[in-house]
Backbone as CSV, one residue per row, in Angstrom:
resi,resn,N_x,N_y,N_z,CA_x,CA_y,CA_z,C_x,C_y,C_z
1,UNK,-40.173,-33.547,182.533,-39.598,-34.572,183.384,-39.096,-33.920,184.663
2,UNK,-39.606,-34.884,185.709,-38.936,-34.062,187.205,-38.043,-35.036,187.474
3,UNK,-37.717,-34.190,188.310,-35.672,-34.722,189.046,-36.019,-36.160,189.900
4,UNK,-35.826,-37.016,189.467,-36.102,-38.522,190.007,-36.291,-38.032,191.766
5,UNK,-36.906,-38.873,192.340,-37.016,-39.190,193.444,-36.760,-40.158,194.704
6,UNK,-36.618,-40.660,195.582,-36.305,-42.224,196.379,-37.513,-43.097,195.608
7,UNK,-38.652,-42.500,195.534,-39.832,-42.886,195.539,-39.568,-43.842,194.067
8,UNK,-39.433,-43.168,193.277,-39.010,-43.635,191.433,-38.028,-44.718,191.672
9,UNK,-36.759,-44.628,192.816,-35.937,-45.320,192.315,-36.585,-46.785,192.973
10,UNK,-37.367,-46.790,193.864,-37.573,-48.137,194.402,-38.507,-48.674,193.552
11,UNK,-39.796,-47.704,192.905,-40.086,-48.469,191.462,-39.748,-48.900,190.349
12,UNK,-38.135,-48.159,190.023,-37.225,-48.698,188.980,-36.631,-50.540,189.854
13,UNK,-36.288,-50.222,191.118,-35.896,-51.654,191.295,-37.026,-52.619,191.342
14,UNK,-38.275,-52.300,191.385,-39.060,-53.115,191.427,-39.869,-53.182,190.580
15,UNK,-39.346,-52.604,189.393,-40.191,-52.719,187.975,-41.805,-52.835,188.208
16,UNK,-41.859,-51.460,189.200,-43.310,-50.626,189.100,-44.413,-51.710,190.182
17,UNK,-43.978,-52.877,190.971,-44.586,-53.212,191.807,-44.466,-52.868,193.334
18,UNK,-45.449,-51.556,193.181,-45.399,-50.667,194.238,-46.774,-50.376,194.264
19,UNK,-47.097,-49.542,195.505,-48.442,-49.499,195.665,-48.905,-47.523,195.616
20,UNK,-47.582,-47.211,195.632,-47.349,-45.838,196.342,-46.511,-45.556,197.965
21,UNK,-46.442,-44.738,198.101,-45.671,-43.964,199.646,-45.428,-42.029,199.228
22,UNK,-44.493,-42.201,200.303,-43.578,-40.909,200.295,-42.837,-40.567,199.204
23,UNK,-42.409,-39.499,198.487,-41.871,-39.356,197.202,-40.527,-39.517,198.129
24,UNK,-40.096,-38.824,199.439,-38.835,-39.133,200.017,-38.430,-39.932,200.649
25,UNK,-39.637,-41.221,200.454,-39.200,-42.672,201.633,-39.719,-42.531,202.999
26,UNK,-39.282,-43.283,203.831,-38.428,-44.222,203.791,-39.175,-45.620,202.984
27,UNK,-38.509,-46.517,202.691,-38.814,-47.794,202.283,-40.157,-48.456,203.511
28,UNK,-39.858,-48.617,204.762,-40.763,-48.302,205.790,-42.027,-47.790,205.140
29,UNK,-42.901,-46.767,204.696,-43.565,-46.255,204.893,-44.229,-46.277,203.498
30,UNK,-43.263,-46.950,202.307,-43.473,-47.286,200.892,-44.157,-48.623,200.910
31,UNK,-45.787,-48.695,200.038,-46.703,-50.013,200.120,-45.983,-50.910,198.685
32,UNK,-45.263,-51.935,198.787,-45.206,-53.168,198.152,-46.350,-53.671,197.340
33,UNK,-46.460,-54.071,196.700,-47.094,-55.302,195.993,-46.632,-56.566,196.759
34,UNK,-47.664,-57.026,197.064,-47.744,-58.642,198.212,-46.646,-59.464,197.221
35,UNK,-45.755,-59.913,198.266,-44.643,-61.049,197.925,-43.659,-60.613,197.555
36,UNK,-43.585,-58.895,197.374,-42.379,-58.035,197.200,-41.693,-57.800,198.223
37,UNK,-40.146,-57.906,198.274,-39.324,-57.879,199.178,-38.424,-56.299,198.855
38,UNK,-38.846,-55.872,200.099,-38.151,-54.272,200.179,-36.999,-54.477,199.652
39,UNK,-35.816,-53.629,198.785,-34.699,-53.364,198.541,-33.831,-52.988,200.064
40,UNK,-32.829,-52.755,200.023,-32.114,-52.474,201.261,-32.171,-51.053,201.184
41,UNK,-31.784,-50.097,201.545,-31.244,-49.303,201.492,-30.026,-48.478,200.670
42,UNK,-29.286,-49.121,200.898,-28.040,-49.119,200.100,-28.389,-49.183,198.942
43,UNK,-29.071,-50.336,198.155,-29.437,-50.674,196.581,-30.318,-49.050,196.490
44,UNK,-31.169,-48.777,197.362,-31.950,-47.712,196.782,-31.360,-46.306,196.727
45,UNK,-30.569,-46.246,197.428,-29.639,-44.903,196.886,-28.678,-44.994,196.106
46,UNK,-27.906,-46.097,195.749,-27.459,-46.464,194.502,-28.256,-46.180,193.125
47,UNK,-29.323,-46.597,193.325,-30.545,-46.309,191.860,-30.738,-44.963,192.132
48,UNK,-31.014,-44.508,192.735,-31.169,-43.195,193.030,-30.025,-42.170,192.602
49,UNK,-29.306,-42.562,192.709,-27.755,-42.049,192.242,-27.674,-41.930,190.583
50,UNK,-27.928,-43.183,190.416,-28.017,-43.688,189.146,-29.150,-43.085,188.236
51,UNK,-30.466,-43.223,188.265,-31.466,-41.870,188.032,-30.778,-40.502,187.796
52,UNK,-30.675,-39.790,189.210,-30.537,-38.072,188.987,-29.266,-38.041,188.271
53,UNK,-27.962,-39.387,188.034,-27.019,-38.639,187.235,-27.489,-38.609,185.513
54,UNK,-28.556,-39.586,185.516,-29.422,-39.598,183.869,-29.783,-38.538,183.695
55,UNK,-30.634,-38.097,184.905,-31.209,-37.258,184.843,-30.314,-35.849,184.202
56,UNK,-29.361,-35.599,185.182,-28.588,-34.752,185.157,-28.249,-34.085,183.400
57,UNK,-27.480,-35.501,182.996,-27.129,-35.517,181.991,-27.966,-34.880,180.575
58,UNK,-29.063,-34.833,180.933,-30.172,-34.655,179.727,-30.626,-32.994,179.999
59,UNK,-29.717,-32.102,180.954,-30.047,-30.769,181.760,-30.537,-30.235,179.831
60,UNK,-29.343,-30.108,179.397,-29.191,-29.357,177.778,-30.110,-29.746,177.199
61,UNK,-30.786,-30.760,176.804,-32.065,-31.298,175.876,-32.796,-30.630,176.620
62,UNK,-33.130,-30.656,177.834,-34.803,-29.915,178.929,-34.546,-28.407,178.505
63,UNK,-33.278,-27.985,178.911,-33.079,-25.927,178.346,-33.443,-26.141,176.887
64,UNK,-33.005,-26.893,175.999,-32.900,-26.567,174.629,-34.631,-26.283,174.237
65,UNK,-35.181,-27.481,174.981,-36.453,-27.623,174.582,-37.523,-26.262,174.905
66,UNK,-37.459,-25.842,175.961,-38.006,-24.538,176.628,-37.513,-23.277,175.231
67,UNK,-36.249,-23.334,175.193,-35.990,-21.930,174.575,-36.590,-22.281,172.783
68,UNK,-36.137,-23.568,172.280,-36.584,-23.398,170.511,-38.075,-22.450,170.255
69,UNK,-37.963,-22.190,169.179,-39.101,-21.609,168.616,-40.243,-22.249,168.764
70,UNK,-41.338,-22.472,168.694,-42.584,-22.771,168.625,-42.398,-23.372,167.033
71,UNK,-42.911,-25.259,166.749,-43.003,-25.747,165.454,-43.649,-25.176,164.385
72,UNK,-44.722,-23.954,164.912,-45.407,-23.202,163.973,-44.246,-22.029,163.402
73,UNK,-43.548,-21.770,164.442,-42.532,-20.624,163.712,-41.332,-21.124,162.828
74,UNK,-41.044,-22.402,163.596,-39.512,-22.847,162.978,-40.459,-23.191,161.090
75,UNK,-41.374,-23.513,161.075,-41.923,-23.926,159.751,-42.170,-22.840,158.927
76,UNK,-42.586,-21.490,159.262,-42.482,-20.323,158.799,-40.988,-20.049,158.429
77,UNK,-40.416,-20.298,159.306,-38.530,-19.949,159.115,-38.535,-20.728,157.725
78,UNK,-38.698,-21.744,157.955,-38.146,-22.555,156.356,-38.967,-22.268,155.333
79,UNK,-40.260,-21.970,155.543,-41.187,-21.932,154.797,-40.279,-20.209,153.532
80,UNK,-40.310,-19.070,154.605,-39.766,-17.869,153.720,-38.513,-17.741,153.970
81,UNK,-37.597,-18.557,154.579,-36.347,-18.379,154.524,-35.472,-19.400,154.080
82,UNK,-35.670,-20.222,154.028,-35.082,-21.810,153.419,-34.266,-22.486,154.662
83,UNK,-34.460,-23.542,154.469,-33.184,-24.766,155.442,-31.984,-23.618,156.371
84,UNK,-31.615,-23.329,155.579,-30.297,-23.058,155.953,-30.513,-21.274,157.222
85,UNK,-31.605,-20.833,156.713,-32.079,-19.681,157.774,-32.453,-20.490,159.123
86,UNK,-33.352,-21.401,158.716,-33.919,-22.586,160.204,-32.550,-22.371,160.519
87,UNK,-31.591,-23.430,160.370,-30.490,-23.994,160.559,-30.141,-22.785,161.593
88,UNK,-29.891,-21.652,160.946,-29.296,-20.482,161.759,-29.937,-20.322,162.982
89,UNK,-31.513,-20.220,162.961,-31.759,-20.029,164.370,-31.740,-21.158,165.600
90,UNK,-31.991,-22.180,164.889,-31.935,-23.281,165.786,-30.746,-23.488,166.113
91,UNK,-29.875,-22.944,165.493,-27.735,-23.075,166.335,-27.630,-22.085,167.364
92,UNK,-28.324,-21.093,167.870,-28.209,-20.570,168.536,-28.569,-20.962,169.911
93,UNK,-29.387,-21.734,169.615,-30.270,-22.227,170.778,-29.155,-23.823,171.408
94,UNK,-28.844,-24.287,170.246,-27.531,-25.597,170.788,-26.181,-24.894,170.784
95,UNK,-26.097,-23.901,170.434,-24.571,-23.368,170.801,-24.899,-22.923,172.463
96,UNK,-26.337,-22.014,172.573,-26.111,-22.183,173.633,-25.943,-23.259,175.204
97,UNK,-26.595,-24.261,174.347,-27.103,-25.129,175.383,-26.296,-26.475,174.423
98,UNK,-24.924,-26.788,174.812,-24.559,-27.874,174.420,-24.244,-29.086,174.535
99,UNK,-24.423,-29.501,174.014,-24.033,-31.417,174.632,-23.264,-31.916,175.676
C-alpha cells in the first residue's frame, strides 16, 4: 500500500467516478465522469487528511509484515518446535513493531 495521494482522495469523494489526472492535482487538471461535480478544495484536503492519517496509523502492520518470517518458515517453526516456539519468534517481531 502507498501513502494516499490528492489523486485517491478525490476518488474516495467520488466513489471512483474519475477518469484519471495528476496523482498531485489540481482538481483543474483531474478528468470527471460526465455530470460529476468537482469537490472544492477544502473537502479534498480534508479526505486527504483523513486517508494519510489511516494510512499513518497502519505504519506497524506494513513494518511487521516486511520483517515476519516467510509462511514456509513460520510452519517449519511449529512444525519442529511447537506453538509456543512460533509464538516466540513472531513476539519479537510485534514487540518490536507495536500497536
Amino acid at each position: 500500500m502507498f501513502k494516499p495521494t490528492y489523486l485517491d482522495a478525490v476518488y474516495d469523494l467520488l466513489d471512483n467516478k474519475v477518469n484519471g489526472g495528476p496523482e498531485a492535482g489540481p482538481i483543474a487538471e483531474i478528468s470527471l465522469h460526465e455530470g460529476e461535480t468537482a469537490p472544492t478544495e477544502e473537502t479534498i484536503q480534508a479526505k486527504l487528511a483523513e486517508l494519510i492519517s489511516a494510512y499513518n496509523a497502519q505504519e506497524y502492520a506494513r513494518n511487521r509484515a516486511t520483517e515476519y518470517p516467510a509462511l514456509t518458515e513460520q510452519l517449519d517453526e511449529i512444525y519442529h518446535n511447537g506453538i509456543d516456539s512460533w509464538k516466540a519468534v513472531i513476539k519479537v517481531t510485534k514487540d518490536k513493531y507495536p500497536k
